[in-house]
Structures are given as structure tokens and as C-alpha cells.
N, C-alpha and C positions, 0 to 999 in steps of 0.2 A: 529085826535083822537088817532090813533094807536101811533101816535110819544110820546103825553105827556103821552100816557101808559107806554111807552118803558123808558121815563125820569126819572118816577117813580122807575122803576126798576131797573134800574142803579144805582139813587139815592141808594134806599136801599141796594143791593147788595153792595156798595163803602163805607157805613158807617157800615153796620157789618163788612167786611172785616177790614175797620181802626180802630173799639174798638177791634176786638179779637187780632188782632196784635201789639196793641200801648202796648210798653214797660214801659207806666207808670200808673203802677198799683199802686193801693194800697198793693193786694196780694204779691209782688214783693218787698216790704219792709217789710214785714211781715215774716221772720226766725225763725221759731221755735227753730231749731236747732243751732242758734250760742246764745249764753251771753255774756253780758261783763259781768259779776260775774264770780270772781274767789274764790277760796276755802283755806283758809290759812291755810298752815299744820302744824303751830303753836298752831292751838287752836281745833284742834283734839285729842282727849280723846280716848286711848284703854283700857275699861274695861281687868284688870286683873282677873285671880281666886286666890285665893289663902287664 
């Protein structure tokens, strides 16, 4: 009884360990920080005063 306790527990302990580790996330494709939009300095407008 003690052994399919311990199974259990292993089991679990072996599958958190593999999701928080597995490098294939969603999160992981998700970059806030880079775009491929870039910004054309052709059609940039500086308000003059005058």
C-alpha cells in the first residue's frame, strides 16, 4: 500500500517538474518586446511654427 503511495508521488512530483521546465511554452513565443513593424521615415511629418 505504502509503495502505490510513493508511485503516486513520484508520478506527480516528475510531471510538475516536466511542465514547469518544458521549454515549449506558449509564453515563450509571446514577445512583447520585439515587431516586425518598422517605421518609415519618409512619411513622418514635423509640424512646423511659423
Amino acid at each position: 500500500m505504502k509503495t502505490k503511495f510513493y508511485l503516486y508521488i513520484l508520478a506527480a512530483a516528475s510531471t510538475i517538474l516536466f511542465v514547469s521546465c518544458n521549454p515549449d511554452s506558449i509564453a515563450d513565443e509571446d514577445n512583447p518586446y520585439e515587431t516586425e513593424q518598422t517605421v518609415d521615415g519618409r512619411k513622418i511629418k514635423i509640424p512646423t511654427h511659423g
